[in-house]
Biopython code that builds the backbone (N, CA, C, O; Angstrom):
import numpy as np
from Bio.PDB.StructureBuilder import StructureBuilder

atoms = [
    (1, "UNK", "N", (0.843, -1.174, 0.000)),
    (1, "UNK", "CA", (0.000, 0.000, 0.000)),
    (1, "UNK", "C", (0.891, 1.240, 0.000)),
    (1, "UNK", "O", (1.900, 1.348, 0.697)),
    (2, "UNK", "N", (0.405, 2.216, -0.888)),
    (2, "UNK", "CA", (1.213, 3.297, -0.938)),
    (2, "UNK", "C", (0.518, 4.316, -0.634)),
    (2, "UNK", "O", (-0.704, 4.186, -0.714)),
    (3, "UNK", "N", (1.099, 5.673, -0.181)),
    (3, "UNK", "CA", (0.335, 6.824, 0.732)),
    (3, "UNK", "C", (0.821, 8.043, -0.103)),
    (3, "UNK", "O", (1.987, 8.082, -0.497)),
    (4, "UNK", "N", (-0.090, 9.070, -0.385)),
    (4, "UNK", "CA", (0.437, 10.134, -1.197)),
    (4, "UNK", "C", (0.745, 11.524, -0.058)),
    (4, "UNK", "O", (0.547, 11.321, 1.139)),
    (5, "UNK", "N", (1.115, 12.579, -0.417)),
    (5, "UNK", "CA", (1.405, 13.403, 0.927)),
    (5, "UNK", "C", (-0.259, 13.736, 1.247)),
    (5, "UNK", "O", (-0.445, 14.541, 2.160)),
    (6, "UNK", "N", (-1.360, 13.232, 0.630)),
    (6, "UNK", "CA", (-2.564, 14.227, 1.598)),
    (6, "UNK", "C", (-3.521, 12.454, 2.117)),
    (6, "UNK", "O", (-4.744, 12.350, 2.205)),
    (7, "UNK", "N", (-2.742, 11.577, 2.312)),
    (7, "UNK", "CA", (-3.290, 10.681, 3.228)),
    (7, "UNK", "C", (-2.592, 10.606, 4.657)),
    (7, "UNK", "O", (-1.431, 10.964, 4.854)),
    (8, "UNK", "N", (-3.347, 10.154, 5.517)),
    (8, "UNK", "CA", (-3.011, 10.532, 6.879)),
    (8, "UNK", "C", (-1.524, 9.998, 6.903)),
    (8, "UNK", "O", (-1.109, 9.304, 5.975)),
    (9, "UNK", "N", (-0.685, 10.356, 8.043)),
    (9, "UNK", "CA", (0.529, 10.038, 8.384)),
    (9, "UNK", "C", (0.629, 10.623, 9.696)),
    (9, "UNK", "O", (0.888, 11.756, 10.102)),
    (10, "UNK", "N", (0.266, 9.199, 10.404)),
    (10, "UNK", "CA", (0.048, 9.169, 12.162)),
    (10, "UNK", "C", (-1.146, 9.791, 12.965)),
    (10, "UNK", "O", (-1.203, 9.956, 14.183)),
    (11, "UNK", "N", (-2.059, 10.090, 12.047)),
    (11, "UNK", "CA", (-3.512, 10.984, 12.769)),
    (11, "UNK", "C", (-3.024, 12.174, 12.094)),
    (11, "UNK", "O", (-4.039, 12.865, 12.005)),
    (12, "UNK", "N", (-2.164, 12.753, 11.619)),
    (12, "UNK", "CA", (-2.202, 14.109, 11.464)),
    (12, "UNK", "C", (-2.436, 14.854, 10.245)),
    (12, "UNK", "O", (-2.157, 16.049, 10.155)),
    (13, "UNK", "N", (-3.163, 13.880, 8.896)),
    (13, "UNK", "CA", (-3.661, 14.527, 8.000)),
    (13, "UNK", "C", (-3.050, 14.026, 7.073)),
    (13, "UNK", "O", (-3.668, 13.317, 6.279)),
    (14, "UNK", "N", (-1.035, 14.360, 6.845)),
    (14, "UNK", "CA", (-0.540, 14.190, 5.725)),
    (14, "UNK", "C", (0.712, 14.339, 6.322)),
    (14, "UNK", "O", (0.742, 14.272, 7.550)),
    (15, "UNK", "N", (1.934, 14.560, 5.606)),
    (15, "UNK", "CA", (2.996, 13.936, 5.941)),
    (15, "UNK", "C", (3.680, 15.682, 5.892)),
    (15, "UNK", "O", (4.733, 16.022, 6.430)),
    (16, "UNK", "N", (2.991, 16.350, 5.307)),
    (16, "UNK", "CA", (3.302, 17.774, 5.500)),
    (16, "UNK", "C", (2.951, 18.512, 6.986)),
    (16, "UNK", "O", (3.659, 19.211, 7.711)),
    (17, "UNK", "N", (1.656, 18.088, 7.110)),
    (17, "UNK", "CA", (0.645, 18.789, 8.636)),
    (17, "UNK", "C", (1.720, 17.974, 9.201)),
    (17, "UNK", "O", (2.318, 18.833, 9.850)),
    (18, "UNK", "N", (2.500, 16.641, 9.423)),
    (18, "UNK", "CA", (3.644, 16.381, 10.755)),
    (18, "UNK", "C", (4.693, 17.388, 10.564)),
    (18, "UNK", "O", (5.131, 17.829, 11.627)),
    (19, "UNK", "N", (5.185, 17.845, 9.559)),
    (19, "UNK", "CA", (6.346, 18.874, 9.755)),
    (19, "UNK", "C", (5.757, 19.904, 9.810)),
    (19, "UNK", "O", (6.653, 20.457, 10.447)),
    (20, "UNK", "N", (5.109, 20.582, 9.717)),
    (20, "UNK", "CA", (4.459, 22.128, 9.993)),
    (20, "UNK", "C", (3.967, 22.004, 11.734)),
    (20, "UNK", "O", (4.129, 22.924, 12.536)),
    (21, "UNK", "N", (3.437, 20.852, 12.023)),
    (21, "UNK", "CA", (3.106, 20.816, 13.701)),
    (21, "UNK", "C", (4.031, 20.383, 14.534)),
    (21, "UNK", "O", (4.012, 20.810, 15.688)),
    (22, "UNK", "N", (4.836, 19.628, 14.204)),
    (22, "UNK", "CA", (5.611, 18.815, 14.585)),
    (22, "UNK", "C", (6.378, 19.761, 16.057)),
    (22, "UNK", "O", (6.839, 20.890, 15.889)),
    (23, "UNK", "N", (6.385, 19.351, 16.859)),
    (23, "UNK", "CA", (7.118, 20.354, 18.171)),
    (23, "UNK", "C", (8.350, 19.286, 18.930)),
    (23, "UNK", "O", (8.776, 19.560, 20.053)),
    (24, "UNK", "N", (8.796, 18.171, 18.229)),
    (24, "UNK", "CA", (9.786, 17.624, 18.569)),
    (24, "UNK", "C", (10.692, 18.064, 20.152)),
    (24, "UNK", "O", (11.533, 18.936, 19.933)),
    (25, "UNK", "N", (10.652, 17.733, 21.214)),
    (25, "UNK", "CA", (11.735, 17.870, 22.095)),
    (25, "UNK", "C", (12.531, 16.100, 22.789)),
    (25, "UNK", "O", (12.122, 15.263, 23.593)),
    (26, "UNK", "N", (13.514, 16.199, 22.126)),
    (26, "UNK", "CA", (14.453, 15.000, 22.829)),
    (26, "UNK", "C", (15.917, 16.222, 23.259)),
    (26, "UNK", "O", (16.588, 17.161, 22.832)),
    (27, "UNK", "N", (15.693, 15.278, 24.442)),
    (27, "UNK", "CA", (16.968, 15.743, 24.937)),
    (27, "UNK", "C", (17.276, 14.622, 26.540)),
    (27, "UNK", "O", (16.467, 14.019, 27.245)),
    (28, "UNK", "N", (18.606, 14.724, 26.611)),
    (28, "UNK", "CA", (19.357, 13.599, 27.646)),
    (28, "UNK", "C", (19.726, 14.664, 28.745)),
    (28, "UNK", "O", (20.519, 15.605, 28.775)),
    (29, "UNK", "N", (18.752, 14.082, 29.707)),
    (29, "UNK", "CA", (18.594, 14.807, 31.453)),
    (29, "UNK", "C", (20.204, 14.697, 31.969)),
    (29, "UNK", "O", (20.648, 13.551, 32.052)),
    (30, "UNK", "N", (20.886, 15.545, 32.235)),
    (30, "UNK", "CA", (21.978, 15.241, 32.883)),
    (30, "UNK", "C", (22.369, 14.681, 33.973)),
    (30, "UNK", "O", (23.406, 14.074, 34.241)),
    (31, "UNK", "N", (20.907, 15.083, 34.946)),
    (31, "UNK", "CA", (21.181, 14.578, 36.391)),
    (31, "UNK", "C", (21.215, 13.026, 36.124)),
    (31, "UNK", "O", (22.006, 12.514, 36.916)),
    (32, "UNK", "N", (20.786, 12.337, 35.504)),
    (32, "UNK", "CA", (20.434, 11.001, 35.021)),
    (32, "UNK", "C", (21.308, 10.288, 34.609)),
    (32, "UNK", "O", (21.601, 9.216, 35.137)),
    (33, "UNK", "N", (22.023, 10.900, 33.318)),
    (33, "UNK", "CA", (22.773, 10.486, 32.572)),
    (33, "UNK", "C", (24.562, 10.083, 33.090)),
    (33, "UNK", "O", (25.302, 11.007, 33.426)),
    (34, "UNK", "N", (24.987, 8.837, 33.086)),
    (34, "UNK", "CA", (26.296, 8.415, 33.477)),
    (34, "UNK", "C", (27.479, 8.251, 32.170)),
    (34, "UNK", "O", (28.531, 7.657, 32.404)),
    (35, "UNK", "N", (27.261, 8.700, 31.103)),
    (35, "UNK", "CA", (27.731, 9.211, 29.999)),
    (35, "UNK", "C", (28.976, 7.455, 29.536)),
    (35, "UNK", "O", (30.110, 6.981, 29.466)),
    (36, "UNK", "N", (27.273, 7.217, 29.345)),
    (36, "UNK", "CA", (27.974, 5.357, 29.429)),
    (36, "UNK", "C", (28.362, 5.288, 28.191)),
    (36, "UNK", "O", (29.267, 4.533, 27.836)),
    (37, "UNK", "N", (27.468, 6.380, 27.078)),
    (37, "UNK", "CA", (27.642, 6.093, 25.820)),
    (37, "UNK", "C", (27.128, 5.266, 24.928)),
    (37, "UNK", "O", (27.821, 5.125, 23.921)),
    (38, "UNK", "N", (25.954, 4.565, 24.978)),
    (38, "UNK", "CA", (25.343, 3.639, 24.550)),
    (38, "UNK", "C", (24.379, 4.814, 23.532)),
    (38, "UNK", "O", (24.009, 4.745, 22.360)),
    (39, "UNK", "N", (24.266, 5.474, 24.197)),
    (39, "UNK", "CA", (23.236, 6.562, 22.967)),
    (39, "UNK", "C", (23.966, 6.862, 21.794)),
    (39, "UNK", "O", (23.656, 6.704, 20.613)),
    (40, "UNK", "N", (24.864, 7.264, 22.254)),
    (40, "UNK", "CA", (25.673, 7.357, 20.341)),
    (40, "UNK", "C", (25.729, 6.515, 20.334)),
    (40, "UNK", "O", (24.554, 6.231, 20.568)),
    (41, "UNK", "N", (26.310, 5.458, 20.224)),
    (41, "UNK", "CA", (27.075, 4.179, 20.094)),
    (41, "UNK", "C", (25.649, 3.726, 18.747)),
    (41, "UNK", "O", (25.696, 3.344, 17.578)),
    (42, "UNK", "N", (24.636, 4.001, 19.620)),
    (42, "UNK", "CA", (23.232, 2.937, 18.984)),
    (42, "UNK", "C", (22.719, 3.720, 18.135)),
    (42, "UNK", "O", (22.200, 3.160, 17.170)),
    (43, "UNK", "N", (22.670, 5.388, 18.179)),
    (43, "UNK", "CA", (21.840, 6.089, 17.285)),
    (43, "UNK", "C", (22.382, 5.984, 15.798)),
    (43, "UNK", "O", (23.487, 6.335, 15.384)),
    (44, "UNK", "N", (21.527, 5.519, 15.228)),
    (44, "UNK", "CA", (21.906, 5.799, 14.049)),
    (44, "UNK", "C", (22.504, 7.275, 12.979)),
    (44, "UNK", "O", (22.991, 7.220, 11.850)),
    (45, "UNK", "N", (22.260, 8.390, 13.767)),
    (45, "UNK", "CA", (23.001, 9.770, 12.688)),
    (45, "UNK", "C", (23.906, 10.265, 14.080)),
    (45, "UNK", "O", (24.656, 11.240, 14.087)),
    (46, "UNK", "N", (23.697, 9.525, 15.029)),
    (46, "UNK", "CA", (25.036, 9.974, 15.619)),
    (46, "UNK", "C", (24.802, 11.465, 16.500)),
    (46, "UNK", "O", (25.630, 12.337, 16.762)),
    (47, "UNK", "N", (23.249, 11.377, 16.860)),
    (47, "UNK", "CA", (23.187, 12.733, 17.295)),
    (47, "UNK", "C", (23.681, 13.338, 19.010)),
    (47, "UNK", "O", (23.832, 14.454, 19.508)),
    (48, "UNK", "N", (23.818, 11.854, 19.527)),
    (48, "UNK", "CA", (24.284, 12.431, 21.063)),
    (48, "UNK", "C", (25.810, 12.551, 20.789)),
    (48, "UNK", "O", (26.363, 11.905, 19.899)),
    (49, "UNK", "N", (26.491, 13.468, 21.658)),
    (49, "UNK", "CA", (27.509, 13.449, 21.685)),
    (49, "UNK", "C", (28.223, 13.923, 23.359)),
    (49, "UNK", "O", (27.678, 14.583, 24.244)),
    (50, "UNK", "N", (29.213, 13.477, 23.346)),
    (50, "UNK", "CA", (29.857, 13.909, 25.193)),
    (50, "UNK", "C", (29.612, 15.568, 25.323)),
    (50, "UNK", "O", (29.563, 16.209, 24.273)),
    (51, "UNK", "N", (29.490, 16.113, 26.326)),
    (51, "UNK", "CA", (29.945, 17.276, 26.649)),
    (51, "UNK", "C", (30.620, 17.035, 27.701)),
    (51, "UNK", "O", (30.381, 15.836, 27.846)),
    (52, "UNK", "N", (31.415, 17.378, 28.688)),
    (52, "UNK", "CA", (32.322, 17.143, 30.174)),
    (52, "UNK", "C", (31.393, 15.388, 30.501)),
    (52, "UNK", "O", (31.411, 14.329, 29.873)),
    (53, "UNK", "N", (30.786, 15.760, 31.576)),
    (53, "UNK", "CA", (30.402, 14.205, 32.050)),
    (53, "UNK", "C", (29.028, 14.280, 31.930)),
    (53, "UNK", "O", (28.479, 14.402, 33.025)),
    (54, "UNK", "N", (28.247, 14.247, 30.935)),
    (54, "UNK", "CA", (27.429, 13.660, 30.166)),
    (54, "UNK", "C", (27.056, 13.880, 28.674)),
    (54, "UNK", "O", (27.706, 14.747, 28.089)),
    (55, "UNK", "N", (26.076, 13.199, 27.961)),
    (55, "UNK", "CA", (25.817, 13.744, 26.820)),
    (55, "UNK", "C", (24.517, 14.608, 26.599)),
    (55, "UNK", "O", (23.823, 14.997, 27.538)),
    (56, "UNK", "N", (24.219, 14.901, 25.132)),
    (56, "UNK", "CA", (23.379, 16.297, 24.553)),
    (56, "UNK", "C", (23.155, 15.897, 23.351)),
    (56, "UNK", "O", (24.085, 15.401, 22.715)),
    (57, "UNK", "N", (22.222, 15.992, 22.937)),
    (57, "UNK", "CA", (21.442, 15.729, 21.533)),
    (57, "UNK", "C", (21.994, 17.283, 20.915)),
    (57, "UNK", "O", (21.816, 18.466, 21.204)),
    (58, "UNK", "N", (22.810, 16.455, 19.837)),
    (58, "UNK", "CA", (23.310, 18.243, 19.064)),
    (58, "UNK", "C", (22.900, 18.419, 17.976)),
    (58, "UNK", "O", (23.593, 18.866, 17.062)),
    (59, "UNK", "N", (21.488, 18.044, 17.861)),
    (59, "UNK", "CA", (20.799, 18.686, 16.513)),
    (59, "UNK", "C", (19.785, 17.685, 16.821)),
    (59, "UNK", "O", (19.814, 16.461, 16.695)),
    (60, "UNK", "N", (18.699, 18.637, 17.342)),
    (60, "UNK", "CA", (17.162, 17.504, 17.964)),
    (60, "UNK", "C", (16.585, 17.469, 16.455)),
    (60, "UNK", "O", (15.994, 16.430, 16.160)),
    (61, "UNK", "N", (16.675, 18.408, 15.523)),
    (61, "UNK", "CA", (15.688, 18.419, 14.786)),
    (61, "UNK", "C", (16.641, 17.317, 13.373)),
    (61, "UNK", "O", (16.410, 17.197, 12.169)),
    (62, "UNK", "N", (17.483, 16.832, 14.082)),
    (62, "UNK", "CA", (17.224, 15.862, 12.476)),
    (62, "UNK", "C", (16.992, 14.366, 12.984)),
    (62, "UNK", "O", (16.944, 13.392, 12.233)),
    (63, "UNK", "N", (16.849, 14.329, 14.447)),
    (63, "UNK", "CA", (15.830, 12.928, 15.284)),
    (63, "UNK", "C", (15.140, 12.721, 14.386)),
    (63, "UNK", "O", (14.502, 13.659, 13.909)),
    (64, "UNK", "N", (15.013, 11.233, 13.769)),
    (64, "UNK", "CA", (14.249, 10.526, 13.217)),
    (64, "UNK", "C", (13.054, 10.097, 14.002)),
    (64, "UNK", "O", (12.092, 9.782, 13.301)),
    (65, "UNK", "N", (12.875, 10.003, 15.403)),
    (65, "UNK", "CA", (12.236, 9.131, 16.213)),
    (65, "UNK", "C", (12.018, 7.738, 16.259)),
    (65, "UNK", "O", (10.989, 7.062, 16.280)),
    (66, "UNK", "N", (13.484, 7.402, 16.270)),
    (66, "UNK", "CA", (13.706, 5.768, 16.206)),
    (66, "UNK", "C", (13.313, 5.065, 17.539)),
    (66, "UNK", "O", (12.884, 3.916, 17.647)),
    (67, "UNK", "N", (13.533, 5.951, 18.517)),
    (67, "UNK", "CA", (13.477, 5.951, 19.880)),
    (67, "UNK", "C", (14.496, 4.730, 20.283)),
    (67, "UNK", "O", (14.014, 4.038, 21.180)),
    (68, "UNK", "N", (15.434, 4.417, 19.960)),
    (68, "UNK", "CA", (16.897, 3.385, 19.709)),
    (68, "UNK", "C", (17.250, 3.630, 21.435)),
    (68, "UNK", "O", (17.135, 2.853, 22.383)),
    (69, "UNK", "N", (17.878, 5.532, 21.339)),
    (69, "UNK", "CA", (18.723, 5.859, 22.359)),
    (69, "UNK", "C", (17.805, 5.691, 23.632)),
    (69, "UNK", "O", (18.190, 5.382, 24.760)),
    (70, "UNK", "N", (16.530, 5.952, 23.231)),
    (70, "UNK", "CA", (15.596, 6.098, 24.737)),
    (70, "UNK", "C", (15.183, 4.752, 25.521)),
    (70, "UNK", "O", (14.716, 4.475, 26.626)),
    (71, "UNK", "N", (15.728, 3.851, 24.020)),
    (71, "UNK", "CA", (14.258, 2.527, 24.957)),
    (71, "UNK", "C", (16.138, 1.620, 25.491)),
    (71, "UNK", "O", (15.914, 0.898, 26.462)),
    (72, "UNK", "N", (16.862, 1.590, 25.299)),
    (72, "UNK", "CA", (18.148, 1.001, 25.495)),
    (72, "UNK", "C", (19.275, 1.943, 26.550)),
    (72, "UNK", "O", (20.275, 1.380, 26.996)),
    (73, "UNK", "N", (18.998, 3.327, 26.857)),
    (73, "UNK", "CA", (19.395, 4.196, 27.866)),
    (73, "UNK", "C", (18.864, 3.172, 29.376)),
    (73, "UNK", "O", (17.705, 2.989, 29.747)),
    (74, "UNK", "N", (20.181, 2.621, 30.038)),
    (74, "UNK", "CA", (20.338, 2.082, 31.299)),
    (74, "UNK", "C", (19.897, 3.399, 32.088)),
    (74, "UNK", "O", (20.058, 2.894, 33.200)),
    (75, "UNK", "N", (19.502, 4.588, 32.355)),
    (75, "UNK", "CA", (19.030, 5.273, 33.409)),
    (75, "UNK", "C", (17.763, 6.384, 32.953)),
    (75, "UNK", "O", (17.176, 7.380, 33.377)),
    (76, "UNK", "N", (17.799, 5.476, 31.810)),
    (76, "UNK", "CA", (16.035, 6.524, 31.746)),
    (76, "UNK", "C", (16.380, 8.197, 31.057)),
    (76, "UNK", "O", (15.506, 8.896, 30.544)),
    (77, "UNK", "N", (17.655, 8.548, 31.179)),
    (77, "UNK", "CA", (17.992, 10.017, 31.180)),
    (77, "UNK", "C", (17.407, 10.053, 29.734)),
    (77, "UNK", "O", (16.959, 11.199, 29.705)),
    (78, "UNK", "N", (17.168, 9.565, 28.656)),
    (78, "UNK", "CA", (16.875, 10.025, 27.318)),
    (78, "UNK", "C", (15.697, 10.630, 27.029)),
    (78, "UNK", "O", (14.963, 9.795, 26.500)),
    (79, "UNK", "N", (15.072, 11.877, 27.142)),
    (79, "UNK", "CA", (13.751, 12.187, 27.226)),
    (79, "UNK", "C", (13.057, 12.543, 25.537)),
    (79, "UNK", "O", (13.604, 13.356, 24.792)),
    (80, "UNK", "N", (12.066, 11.940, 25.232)),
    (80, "UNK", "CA", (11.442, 12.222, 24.102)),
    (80, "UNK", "C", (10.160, 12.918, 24.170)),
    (80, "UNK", "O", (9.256, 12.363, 24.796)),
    (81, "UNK", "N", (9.955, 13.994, 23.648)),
    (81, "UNK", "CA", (8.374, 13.714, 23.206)),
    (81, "UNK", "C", (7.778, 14.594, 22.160)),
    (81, "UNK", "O", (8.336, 15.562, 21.643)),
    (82, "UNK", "N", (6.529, 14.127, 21.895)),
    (82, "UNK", "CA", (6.211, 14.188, 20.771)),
    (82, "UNK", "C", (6.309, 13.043, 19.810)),
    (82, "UNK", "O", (6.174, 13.241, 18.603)),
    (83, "UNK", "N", (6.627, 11.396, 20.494)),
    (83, "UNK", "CA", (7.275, 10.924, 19.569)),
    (83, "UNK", "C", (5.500, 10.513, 18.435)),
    (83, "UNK", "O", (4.324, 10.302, 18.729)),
    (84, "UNK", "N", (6.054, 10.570, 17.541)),
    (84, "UNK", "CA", (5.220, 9.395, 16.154)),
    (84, "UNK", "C", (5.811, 8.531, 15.912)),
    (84, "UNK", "O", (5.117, 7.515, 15.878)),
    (85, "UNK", "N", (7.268, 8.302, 15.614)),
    (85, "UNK", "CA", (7.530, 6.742, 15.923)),
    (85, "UNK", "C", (7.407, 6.314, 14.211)),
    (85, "UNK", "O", (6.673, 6.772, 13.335)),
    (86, "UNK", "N", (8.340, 5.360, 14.175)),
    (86, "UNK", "CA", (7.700, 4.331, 12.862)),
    (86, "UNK", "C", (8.267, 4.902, 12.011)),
    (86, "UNK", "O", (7.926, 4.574, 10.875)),
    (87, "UNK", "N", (9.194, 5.820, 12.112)),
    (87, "UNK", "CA", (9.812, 6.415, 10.327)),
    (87, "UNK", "C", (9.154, 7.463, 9.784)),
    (87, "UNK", "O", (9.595, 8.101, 8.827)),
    (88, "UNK", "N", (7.534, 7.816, 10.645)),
    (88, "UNK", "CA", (6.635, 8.598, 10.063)),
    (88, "UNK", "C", (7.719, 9.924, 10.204)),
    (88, "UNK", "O", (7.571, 10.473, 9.112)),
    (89, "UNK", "N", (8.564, 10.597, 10.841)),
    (89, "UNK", "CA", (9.194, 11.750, 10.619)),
    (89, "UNK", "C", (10.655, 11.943, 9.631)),
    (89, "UNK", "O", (11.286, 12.942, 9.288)),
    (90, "UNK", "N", (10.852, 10.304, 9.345)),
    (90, "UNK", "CA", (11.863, 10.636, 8.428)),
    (90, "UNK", "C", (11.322, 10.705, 7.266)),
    (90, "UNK", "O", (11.963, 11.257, 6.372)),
    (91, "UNK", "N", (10.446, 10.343, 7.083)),
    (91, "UNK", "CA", (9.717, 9.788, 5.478)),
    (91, "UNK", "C", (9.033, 11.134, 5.467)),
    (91, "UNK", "O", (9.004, 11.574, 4.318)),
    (92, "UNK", "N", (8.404, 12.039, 6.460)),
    (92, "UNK", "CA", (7.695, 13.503, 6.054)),
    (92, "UNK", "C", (8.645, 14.316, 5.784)),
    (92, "UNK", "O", (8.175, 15.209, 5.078)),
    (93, "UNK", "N", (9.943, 14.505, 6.011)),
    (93, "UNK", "CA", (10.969, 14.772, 5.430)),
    (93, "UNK", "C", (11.511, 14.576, 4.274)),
    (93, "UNK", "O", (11.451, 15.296, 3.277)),
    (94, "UNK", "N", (12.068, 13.542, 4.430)),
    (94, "UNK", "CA", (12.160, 12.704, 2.641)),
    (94, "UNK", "C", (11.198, 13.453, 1.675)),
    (94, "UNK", "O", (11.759, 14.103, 0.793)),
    (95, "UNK", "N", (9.593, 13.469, 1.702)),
    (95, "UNK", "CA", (8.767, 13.978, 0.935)),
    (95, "UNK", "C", (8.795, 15.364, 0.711)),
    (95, "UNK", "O", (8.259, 15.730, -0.335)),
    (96, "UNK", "N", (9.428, 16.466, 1.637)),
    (96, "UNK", "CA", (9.481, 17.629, 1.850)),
    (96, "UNK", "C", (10.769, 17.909, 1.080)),
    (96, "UNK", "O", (11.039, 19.104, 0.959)),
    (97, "UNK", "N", (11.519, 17.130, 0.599)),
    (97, "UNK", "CA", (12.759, 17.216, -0.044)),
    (97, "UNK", "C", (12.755, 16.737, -1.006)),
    (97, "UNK", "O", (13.752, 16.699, -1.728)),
    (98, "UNK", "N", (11.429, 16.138, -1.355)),
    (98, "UNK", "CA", (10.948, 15.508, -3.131)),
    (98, "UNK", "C", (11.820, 14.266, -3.837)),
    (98, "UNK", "O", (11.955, 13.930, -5.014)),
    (99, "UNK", "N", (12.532, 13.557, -2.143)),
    (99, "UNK", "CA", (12.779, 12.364, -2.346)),
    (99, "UNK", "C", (12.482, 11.275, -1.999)),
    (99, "UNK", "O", (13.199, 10.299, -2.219)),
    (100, "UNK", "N", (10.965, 11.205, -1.165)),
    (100, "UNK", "CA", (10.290, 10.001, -0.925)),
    (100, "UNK", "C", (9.750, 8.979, -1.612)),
    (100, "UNK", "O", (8.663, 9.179, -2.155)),
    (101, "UNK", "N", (10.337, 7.788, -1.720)),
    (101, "UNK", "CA", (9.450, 6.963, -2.345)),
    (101, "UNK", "C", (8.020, 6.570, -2.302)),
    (101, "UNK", "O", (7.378, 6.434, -1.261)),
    (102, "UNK", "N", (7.495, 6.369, -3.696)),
    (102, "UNK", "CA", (5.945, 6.462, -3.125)),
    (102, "UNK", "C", (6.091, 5.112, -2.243)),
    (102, "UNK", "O", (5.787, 5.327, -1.070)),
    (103, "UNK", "N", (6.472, 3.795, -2.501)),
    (103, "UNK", "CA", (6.441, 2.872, -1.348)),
    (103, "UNK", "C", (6.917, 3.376, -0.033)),
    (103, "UNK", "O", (8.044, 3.058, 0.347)),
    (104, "UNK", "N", (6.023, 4.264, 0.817)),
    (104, "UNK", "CA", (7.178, 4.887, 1.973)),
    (104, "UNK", "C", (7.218, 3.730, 3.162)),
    (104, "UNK", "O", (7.134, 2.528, 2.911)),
    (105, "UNK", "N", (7.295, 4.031, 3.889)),
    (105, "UNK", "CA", (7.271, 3.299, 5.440)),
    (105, "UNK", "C", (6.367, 3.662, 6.479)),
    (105, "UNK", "O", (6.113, 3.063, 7.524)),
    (106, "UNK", "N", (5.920, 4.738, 6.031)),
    (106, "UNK", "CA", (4.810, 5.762, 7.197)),
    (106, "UNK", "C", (4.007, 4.771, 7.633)),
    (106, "UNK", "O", (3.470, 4.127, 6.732)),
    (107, "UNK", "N", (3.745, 4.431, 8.815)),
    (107, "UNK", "CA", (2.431, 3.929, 9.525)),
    (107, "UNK", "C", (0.781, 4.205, 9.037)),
    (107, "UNK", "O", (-0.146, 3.742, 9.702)),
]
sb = StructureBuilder()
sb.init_structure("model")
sb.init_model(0)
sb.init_chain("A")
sb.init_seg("    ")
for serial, (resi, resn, name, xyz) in enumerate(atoms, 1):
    if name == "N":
        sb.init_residue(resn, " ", resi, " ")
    sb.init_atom(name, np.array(xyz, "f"), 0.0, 1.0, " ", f" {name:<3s}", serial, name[0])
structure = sb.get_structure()
């Protein structure tokens, strides 16, 4: 089954209405965090990185919402929300850049 940008993508209409609403906040609690390193290690674009003794999401907005770093973080410190989950924010991207395949992945 294939989805064009004005069929739903996650409840929210279309794959455009997720990036125009979209209010994305991830970020890694410090008090929490023991800078074990498993969040980079696992994220796929590599977005946590060390600062002194813990880490920081250094570019929230190109989070895919794999939720990788959050569900595998030994102390919980990885905070998400907003998530949609499922690829639905890489693929409304992809389309916003007029390189989505129509076979997408969106939920």
């Amino acid at each position: 089954m294939t989805k064009s940008n004005e069929t739903s993508c996650c409840g929210t209409g279309s794959a455009s209405n997720l990036l125009n609403t979209l209010d994305l906040r991830i970020f890694i609690d410090p008090s929490k965090c023991n800078a074990c390193g498993l969040c980079e290690e696992i994220c796929p674009f590599g977005l946590p990185e060390r600062e002194n003794d813990h880490y920081i999401i250094t570019d929230p907005k190109e989070c895919i919402e794999c939720s990788a770093c959050q569900r595998n973080c030994p102390n919980n410190a990885v905070i998400m929300e907003e998530q949609k989950g499922c690829g639905c924010l890489w693929n409304a991207r992809e389309k916003a850049k007029g390189k989505a395949s129509p076979n997408n992945t969106c939920c």
